[in-house]
Residue, then its C-alpha position, 0 to 999 in steps of 0.5 A: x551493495x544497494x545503493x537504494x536506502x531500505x524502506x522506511x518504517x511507516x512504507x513497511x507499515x502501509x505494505x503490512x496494513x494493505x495486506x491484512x483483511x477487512x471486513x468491509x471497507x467502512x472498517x479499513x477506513x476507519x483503521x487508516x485513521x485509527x492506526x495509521x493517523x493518516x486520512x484514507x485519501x493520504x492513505x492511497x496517495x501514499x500506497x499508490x507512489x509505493x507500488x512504484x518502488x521497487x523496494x516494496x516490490x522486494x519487501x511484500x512482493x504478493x502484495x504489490x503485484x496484487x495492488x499493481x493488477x487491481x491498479x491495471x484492472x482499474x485503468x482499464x475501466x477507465 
């Protein structure tokens, strides 16, 4: 048995948002706000704590690996 509490509902939210499209970023932002009540810079707080986790990795694995290579791909710019 998994020792790990499932994720909650407003991490399944966030992975199911992130893996919708948007037409420009001004549109997701404004869905953050509109959808989630949550500011954009919340919004990435939060989706970038969750990638950590192994749970959203098991619960949206396409999705987490996608952000997690854009994450690595960002750093390397750095």
């Amino acid at each position: 048995m998994d020792p790990r509490p499932p994720l909650g509902a407003r991490e399944r939210a966030l992975l199911a948002f992130e893996g919708r499209g948007f037409a420009s970023p001004g549109a997701k932002e404004r869905a953050i706000r509109e959808e989630l009540d949550l500011a954009p810079v919340r919004y990435y707080q939060l989706l970038n704590a969750l990638l950590d986790d192994p749970r959203a990795l098991e619960e949206a694995p396409v999705t987490v690996n996608r952000l997690r290579r854009v994450r690595e791909d960002r750093r390397g710019l750095r």
